[in-house]
N, C-alpha and C positions, 0 to 999 in steps of 0.2 A: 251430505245434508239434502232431504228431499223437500222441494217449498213447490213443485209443480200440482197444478190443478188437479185432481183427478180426473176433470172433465175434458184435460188437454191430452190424457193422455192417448187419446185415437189418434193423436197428429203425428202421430211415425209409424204407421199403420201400411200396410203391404204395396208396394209399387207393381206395375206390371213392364215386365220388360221382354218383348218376340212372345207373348202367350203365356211367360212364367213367372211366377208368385216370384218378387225378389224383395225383400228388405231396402227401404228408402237409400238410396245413394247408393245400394249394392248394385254387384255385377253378378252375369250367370257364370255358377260354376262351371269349372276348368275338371272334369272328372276325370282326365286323363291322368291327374297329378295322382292319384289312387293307387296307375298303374305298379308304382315302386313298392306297393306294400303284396302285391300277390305272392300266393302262397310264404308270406312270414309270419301270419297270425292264425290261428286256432279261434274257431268256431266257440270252443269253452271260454276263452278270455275273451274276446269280442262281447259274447252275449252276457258273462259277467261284470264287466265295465259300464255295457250301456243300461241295465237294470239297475247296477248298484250304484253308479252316478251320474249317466249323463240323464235318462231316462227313466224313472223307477217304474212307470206305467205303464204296462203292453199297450194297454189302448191308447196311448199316445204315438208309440212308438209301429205300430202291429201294421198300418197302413201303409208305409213308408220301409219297411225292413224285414226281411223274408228269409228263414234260416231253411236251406238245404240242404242234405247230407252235408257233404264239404262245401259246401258254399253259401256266401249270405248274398244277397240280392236289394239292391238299394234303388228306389224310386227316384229317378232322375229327375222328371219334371210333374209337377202336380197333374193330374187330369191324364196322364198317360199311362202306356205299357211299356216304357221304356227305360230299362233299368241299368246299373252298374252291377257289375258280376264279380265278385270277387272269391278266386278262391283260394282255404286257407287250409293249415297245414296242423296236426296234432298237437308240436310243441313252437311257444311263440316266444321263451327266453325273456318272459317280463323284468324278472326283476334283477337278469342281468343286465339289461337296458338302461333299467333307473338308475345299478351303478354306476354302467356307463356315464351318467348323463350328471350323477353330483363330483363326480371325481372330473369331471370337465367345465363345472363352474370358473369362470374367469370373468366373463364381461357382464355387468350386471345394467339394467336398464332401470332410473328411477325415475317413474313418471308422475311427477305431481298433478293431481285430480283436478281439472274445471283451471279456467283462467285467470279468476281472480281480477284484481283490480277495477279497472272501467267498469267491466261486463260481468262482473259479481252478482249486479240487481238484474240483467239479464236471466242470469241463469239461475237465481233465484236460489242462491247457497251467499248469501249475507242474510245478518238479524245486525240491529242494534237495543239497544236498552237503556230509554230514557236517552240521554246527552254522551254517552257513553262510547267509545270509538267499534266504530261499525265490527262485526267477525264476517272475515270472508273467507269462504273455508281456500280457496284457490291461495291467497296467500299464507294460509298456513301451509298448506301442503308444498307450495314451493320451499319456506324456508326449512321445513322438515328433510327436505330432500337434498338441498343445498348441504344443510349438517351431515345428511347421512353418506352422502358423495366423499365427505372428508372424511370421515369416520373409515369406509370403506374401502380407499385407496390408501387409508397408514395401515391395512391389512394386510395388501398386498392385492386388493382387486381392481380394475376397471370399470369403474362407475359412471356413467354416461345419463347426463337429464335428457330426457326426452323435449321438456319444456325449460327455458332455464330464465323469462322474464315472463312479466303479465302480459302477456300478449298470446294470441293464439297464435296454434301451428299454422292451421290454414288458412291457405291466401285466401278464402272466401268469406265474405261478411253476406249478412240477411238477406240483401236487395240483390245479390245472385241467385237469388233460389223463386223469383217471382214467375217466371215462365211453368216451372214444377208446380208451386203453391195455385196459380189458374186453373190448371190442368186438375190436381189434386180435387179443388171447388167444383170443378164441372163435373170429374169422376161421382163425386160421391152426392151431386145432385142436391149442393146445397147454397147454390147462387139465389134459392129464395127469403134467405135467412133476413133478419131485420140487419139493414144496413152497418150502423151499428157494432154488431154483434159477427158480423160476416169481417168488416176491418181487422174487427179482435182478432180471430179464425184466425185471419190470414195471415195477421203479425206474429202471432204466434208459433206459427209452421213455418214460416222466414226464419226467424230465431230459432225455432229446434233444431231446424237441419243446420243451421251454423253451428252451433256451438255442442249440438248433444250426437250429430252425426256426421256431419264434415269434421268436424276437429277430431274426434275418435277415431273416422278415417285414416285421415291424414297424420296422427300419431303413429297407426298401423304402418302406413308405408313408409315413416321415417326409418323403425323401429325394424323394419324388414330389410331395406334396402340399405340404410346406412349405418346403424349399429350393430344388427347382429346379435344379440345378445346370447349369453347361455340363460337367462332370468330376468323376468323383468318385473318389480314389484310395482304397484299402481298404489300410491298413499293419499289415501281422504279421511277426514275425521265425519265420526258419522252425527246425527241429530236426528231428536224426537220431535215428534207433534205438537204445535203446542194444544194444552186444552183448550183455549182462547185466542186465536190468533190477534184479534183487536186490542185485547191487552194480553201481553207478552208475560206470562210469570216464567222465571226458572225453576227448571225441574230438578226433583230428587233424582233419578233414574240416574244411571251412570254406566256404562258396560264399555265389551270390547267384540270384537268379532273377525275372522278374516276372513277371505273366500277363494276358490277354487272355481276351475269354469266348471258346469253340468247341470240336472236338473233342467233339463229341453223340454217343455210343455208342447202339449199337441198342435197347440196354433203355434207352435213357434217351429215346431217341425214339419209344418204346409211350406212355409218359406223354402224352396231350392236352396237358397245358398244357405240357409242357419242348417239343412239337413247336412249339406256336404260338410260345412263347415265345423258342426258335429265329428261326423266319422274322421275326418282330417286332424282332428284332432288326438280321437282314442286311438287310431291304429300309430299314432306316432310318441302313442305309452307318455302322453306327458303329466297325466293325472298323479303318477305315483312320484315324480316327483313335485309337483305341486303340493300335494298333502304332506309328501317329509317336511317341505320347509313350512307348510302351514303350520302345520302340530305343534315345530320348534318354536316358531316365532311367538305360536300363542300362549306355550308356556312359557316364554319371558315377558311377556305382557301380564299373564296371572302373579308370577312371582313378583316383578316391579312393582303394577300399581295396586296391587290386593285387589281388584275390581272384578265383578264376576263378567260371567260370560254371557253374551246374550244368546237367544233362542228363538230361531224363527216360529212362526205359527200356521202360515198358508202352504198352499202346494208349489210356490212358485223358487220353496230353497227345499234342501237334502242333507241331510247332517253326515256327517262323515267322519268315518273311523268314531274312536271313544274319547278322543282330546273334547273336551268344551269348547264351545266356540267356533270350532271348523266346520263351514257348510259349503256347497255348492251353488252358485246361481250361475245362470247364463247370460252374461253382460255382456254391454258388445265390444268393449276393450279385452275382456278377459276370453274371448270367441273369436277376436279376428289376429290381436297382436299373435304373432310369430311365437312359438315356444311355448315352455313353462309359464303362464301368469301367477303369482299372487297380488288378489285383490284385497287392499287394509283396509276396516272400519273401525277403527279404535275409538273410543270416548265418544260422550254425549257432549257436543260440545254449547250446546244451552242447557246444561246440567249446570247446577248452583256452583259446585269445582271447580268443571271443565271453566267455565265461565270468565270464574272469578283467576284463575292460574293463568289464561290467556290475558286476560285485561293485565294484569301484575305484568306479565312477558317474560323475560329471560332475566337469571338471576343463579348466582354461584350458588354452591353446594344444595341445599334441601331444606324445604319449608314446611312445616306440618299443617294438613288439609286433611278431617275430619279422624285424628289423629294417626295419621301418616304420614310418614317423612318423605316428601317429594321431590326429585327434579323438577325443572324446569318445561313444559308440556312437549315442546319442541328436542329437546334437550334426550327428553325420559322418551317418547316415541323412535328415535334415531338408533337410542343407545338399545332400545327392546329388540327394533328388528335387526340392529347390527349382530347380537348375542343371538337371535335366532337363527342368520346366518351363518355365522361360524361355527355354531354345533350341528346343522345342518351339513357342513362341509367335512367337519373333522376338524376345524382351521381352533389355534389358538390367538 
């Protein structure tokens, strides 16, 4: 659910750290971690990965990545001649990789999206309507994950929450990020601002880094260091705009969507770390299986809720493969978490349906909603990507 200003959205905008462009809270890449991919990848698969998903645009890409005979050449740090050298080999054994890698499913990561509860109006994924009990999507997505834990472990997997109450992971709340957020103000030369209007600023950018960049963080390092996962799905229900934000009507619209990491915009590839953080990504082949399990999941979300598929319109998504629904973006959970990500956008959930199914809450067998016989929202999402799962596996 998007409820952020458009006008806030400059407040996670580029840090500098020893001279180089780094993403807010980021560190400078470690490009030594590279070294284990020399000579295992080919020059053809390299450049067909990062055209047809991470990057569709040379001229995003073209500044930053330099292909020579056997070797591709990677722009370390902005502003410099200083590059990473890697070189690669004719054949790169893709898609024995990906078997590798679904025949080794076992620990799955399910990390329900935003915090919920308290810090819901924080983050700006609550609506309510009229007297009606508030939607936050953080607590849906907790108890979607809760279900799908169980679901997933009478399988026979290890299912691990990343989050498993409303509370955030990181230890850090708003008024740690004040000494950054100063700093930030005086960078960008805007301590002349109406007083005002400057507190907003700054409250603002307190709160982003807590909850849209430290806790993403720090889901990261849980997710690396303590679970391990072979997979880790990220579940959010998505929302439309309203046409009236003052007065709230529910909308027709209803869809589904999932996502894959990719699609790196040119400003997003100035960043050091989103570029490393990129190539770390493609040379460790996890796109192909990210799109298996995308594709499966999303056609058990077609079949389930009969709802179509949505369709991005700007440059900042990439469609992928011919399933509906499967696109690429570059988020920073599905960019930093360890491994295979899939990212969930399922239902509109201030859609007249979604709405009205969530207010109703959980409920035995199936209830007819614009003549469909439904689960329960919670229920029917669980049960979708459990079935995407285990055809994705081979698993019965």
């Amino acid at each position: 659910m998007v409820r952020i200003l458009a006008s806030f959205l400059i407040l996670l905008s580029i840090s500098e750290v020893g001279g180089e462009n780094i993403t807010s809270l980021g560190q400078t890449p470690d490009w030594s971690k590279l070294d284990a991919f020399q000579n295992k990848c080919s020059v053809e698969n390299f450049r067909s990965e990062l055209e047809g998903v991470y990057c569709p645009r040379k001229s995003w890409w073209s500044p930053w990545i330099k292909f020579e005979n056997n070797q591709i050449r990677i722009r370390k740090s902005a502003g410099t001649e200083d590059w990473y050298v890697l070189n690669c080999k004719p054949d790169s054994n893709q898609s024995r990789k990906m078997e590798n890698q679904l025949s080794n499913i076992k620990i799955i990561a399910l990390d329900p999206g935003h915090i919920g509860g308290d810090y819901a109006e924080m983050e700006g994924r609550n609506f309510q309507i009229g007297t009606d009990p508030f939607v936050r999507e953080g607590d849906l997505s907790l108890r979607v994950a809760k279900r799908l834990k169980s679901l997933l472990q009478g399988k026979g997997f290890e299912a691990i929450l990343v989050r498993n109450q409303l509370q955030p992971v990181t230890s850090a709340r708003p008024d740690d990020f004040e000494r950054s957020v100063q700093k930030w103000i005086i960078d960008r030369n805007l301590t002349n601002l109406p007083e005002k209007k400057l507190q907003e600023l700054k409250n603002k950018r307190r709160e982003l880094l807590f909850y849209r960049v430290s806790e993403i963080r720090a889901r990261a390092k849980l997710i690396a260091t303590e679970i391990q996962p072979d997979l880790t799905v990220c579940l959010h229900l998505n929302a439309a705009p309203w046409k009236d934000p003052d007065q709230k009507k529910l909308l027709d619209r209803n869809d589904y969507h999932v996502l894959v990491n990719g699609c790196f915009m040119g400003g997003e590839l100035a960043y050091d770390d989103q570029r490393f953080e990129m190539v770390f990504r493609l040379l460790n082949s996890w796109h192909q299986t990210e799109r298996h399990f995308a594709e499966r999941i999303n056609q058990c979300f077609s079949t389930e809720t009969g709802l179509p598929a949505f369709s991005y319109k700007g440059p900042n998504a990439l469609k992928i493969g011919d399933t509906p629904g499967v696109w690429a973006r570059n988020l920073l959970a599905n960019r930093i978490y360890p491994g295979p990500v899939i990212f969930m956008e399922p239902y509109i959930a201030n859609s007249k349906t979604e709405y009205q199914r969530i207010q109703i809450g959980d409920y035995q067998g199936r209830k007819n909603f614009d003549g469909t016989q439904r689960l329960a929202l919670v229920e029917e999402y669980a049960q979708c990507v459990l079935k995407g799962i285990m055809n994705s596996t081979g698993r019965k």
